[in-house]
C-alpha positions in Angstrom: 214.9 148.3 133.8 217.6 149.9 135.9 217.6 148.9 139.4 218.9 151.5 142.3 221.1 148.9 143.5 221.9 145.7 142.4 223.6 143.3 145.6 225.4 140.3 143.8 226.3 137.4 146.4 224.3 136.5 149.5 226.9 135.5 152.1 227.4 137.9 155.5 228.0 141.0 153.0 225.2 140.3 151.0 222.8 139.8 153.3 224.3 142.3 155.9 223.7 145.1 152.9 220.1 144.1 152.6 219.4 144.4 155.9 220.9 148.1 156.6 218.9 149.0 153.0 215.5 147.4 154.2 216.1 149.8 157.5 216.6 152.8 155.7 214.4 155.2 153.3 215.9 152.8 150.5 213.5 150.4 151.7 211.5 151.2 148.7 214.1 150.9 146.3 214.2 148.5 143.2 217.1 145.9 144.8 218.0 143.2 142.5 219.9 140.2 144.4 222.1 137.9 142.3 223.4 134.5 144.1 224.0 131.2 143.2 221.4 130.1 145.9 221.0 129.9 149.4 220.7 126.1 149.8 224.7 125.7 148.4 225.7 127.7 151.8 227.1 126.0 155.1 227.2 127.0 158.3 229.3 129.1 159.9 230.4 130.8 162.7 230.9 134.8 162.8 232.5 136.6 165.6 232.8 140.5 166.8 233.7 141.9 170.1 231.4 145.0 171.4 229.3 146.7 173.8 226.6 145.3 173.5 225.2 143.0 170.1 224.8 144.2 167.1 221.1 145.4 165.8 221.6 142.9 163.3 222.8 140.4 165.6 219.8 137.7 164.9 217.2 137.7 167.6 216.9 135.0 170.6 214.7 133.4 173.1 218.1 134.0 175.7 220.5 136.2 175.4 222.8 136.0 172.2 226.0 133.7 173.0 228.1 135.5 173.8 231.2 135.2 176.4 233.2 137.6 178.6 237.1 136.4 178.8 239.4 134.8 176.6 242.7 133.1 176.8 246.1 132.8 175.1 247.6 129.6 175.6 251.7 128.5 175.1 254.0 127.0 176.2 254.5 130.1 178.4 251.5 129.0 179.9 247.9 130.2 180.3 246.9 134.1 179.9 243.2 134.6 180.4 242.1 138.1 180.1 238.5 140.2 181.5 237.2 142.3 178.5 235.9 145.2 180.9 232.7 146.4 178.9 233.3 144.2 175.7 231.7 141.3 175.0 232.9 138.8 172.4 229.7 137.4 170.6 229.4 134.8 168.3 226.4 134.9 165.1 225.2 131.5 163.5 225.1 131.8 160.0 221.9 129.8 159.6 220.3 131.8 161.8 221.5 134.7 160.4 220.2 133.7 156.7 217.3 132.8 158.1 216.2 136.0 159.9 217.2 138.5 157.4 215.7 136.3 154.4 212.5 136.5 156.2 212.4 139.9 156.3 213.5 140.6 153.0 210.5 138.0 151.8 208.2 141.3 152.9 209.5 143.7 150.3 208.0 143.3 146.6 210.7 145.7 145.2 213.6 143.2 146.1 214.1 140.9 143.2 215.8 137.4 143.9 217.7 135.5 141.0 219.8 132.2 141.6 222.1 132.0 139.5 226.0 132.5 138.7 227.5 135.7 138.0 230.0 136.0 135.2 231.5 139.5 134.4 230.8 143.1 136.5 231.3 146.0 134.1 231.0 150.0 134.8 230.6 152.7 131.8 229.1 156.2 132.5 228.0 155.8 136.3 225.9 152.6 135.5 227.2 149.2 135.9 226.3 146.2 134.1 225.9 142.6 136.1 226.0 139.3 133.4 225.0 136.3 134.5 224.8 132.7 133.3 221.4 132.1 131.9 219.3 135.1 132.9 221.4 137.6 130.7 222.0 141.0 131.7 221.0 143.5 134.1 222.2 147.2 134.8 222.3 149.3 138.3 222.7 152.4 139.6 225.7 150.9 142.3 226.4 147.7 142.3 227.6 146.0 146.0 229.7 142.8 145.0 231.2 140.8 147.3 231.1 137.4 144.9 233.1 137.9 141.9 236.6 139.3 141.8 239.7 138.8 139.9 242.1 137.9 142.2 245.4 139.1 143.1 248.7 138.3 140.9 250.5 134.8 141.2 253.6 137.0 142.2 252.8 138.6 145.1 253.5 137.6 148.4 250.9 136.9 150.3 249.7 135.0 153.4 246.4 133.0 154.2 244.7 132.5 156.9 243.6 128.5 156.6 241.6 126.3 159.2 239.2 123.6 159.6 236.9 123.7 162.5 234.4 120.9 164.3 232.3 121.3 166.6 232.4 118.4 168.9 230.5 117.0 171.5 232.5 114.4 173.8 231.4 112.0 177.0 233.0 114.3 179.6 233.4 117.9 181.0 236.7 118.7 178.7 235.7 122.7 178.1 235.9 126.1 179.9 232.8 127.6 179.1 233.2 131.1 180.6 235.9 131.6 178.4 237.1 131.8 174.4 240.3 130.5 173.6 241.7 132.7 170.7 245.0 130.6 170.3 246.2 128.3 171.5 249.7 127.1 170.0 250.6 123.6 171.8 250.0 122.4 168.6 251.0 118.8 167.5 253.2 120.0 164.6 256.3 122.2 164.6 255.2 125.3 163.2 255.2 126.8 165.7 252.4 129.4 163.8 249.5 127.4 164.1 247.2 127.7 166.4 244.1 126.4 168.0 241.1 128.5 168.6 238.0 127.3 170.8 234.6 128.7 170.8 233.5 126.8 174.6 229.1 126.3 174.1 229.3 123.9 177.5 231.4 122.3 179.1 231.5 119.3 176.8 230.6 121.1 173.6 232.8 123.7 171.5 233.8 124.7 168.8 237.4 123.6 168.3 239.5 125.1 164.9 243.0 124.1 163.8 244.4 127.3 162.3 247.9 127.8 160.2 249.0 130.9 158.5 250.3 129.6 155.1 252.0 130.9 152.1 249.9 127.9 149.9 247.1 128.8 147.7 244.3 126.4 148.6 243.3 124.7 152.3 245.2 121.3 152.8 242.4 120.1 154.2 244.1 116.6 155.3 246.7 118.1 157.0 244.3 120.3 158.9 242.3 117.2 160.1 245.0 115.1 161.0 246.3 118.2 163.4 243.4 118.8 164.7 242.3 115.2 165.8 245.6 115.0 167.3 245.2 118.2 169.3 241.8 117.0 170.3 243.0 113.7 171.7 246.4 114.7 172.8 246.0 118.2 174.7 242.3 118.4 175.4 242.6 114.6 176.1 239.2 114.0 174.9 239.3 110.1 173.2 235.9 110.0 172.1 233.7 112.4 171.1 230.9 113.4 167.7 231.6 115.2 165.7 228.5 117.5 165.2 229.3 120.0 162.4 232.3 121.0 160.1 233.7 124.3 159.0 236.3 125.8 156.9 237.8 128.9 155.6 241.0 130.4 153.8 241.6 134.4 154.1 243.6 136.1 152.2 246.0 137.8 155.1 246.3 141.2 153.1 246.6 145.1 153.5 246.9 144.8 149.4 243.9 145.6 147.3 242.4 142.2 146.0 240.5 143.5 142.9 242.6 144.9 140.1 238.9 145.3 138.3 236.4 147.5 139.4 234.7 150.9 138.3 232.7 154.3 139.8 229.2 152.5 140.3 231.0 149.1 141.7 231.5 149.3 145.5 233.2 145.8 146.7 232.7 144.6 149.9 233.3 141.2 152.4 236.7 140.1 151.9 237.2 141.0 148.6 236.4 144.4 149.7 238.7 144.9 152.2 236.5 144.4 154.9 238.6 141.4 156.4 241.4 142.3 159.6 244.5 141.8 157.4 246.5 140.4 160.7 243.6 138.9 162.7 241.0 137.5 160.1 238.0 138.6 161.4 235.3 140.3 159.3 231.7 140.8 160.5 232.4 143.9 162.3 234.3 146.0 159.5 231.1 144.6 156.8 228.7 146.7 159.4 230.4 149.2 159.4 231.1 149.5 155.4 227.3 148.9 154.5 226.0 151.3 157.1 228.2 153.9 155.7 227.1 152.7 152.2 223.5 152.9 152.7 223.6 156.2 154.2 226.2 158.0 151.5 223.2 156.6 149.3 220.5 158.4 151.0 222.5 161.4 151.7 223.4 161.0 147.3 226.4 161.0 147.8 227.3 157.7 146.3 229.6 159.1 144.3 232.2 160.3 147.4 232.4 156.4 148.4 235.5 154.3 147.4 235.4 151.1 145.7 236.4 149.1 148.9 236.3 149.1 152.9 238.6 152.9 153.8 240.7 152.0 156.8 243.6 154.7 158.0 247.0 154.0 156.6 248.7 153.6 160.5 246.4 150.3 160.9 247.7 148.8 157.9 251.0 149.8 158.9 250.4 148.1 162.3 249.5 145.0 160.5 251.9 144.8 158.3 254.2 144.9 160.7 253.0 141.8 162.2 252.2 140.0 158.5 255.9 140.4 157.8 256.8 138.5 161.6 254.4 136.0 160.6 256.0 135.6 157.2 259.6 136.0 157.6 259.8 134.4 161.9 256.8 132.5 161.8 258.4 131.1 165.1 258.0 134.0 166.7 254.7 134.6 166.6 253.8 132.7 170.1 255.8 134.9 172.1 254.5 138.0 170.2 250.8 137.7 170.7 251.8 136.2 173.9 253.7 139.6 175.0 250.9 141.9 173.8 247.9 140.2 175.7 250.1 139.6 179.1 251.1 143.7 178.8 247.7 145.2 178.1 244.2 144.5 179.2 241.8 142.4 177.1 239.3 145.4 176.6 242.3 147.6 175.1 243.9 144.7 172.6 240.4 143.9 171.4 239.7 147.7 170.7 243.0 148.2 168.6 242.3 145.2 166.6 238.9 146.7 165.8 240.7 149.9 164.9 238.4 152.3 167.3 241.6 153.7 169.4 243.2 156.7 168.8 246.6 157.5 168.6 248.0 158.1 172.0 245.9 155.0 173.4 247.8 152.9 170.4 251.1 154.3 172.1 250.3 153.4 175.3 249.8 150.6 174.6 252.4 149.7 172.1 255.4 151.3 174.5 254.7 147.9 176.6 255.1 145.5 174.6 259.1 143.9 174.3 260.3 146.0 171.1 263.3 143.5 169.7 260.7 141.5 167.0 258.7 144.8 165.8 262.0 146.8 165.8 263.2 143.4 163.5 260.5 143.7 161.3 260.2 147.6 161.4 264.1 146.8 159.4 262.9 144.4 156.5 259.7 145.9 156.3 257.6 145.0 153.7 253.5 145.1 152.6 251.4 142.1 152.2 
């Protein structure tokens, strides 16, 4: 058979596509699901700033974590900023498998198959999915977010690396009320690496060495090392459990990833674009993408969507901007992010990060900031 839509890989794009379809009129579709299997995933922590949560944000006994300030911390001290009407949320994983799966479980028409995907093809407006040992299967549109083929050894390119534990220690060592998004009194001298900390109490968080890297694969003992020594030496915290683990390399890009793709074969996740080439966050922008999916769908008007998350060319300019400080004066990056928090109010930064300001907000807030590194970078500009 030919399946309306066929959804390969069930990580936060996956499962985030499932649930806009399963709240739609498509909700009666034939939906085949390809993953390698849910029991292979770990947990994770996802992050988005907004009004209020998310309708997919999973559902609680109390209300969804979630905190109201953050800080920037270096060695020009401590900026801790009021988010006006945001709120920066943070989404299990698990629970977020968990709920959507259960719904899904409710819907005879969406077909489940573990197992590894090998090739995504396209030929006349059908795609075709091969997999390991179940064969083949064709679809209408495909939404991948698994398989891709990878940008060229020859392009520069940064990566977003870090290793993350959440920790438990003896005594009160946390701010709860308030998200650290870097810190970078880090123990080593790159002075790019930073620390960010997601508070649950005051003597549990969240606690993630982060470096931006020009190396292809995590260097996972040099992230452990520097992050036990941050733990110990500037959160002075000598013992304390270590409860979970996490990790995660981004590619830091404004440069489409997949050189392969096709009219039926819409990409999405980070391989779609949907990651913040100079911040790294993602959740938000896959919303977005498979809301606008699912309704082009119902609307038929598949064919008008583009192969990958659309984003306006200034935002990738504003990025790149600060991808080409980060690669070129990595050392500069402290007093950069630094500059643009102390200048601007929390609500406004997060906003422009999420890309929902307009052009004359961006300038006013822009025409605060201390020009010499952007005008430096505006010089040698290049894309990433």
């Amino acid at each position: 058979m030919t399946y309306k839509l066929i959804i390969t890989g069930l990580g936060a794009a996956g499962l985030s596509m499932l649930y806009h379809c399963i709240n739609s009129p498509l909700h009666t579709a034939d939906i085949l699901v390809i993953d390698k299997g849910m029991d292979q995933k770990t947990e994770k922590s996802w992050c988005y700033w907004s009004d209020k949560p998310l309708d997919i944000h999973p559902a609680q006994k109390e209300a969804p974590t979630s905190w109201k300030r953050i800080k920037i911390i270096s060695d020009q001290g401590i900026l801790e900023k009021h988010l006006g009407q945001l709120n920066y949320y943070m989404v299990s994983s698990t629970e977020f498998y968990r709920e959507i799966w259960a719904k899904v479980k409710a819907y005879p028409n969406i077909t489940y198959i573990q197992d590894e995907i090998t090739d995504i093809t396209s030929q006349n407006n059908l795609s075709t999915v091969e997999t390991v040992h179940n064969g083949s299967f064709k679809g209408e549109l495909i939404f991948n977010s698994s398989i891709f083929s990878g940008l060229t050894s020859s392009q520069a390119l940064l990566h977003q690396s870090f290793l993350g534990w959440v920790i438990e220690s003896r005594e009160a060592a946390f701010d709860p009320e308030s998200v650290t998004l870097m810190d970078f009194r880090t123990p080593t001298k790159n002075n790019s690496d930073f620390v960010y900390i997601l508070p649950f109490g005051k003597r549990k968080a969240l606690v993630e060495y982060t470096q931006f890297t020009r190396e292809k694969q995590l260097n996972n003992a040099f992230l452990q090392k520097n992050l036990h020594k941050y733990i110990r030496d500037t959160l002075n915290i000598e013992q304390y459990n270590i409860l979970r683990k996490e990790q995660g390399f981004i590619p830091m890009t404004t440069k489409g990833i997949l050189s392969k793709t096709g009219p039926s074969i819409i990409h999405s996740g980070t391989i779609g674009g949907c990651t913040k080439p100079a911040t790294g966050y993602t959740f938000h922008n896959i919303q977005l993408h498979c809301k606008n999916i699912v309704d082009a769908i119902v609307k038929n008007s598949a064919g008008n969507l583009k192969s990958h998350f659309p984003r306006k060319k200034r935002f990738s300019f504003y990025d790149n901007i600060l991808l080409n400080i980060a690669y070129k004066w990595p050392e500069k990056l402290p007093a950069t992010f630094f500059n643009l928090f102390q200048v601007n109010k929390g609500e406004e930064i997060l906003r422009f990060l999420h890309e929902s300001t307009d052009i004359w907000q961006e300038i006013a807030l822009l025409k605060k900031v201390k020009f010499g590194v952007y005008l430096k970078s505006l010089g040698n500009y290049e894309k990433y």
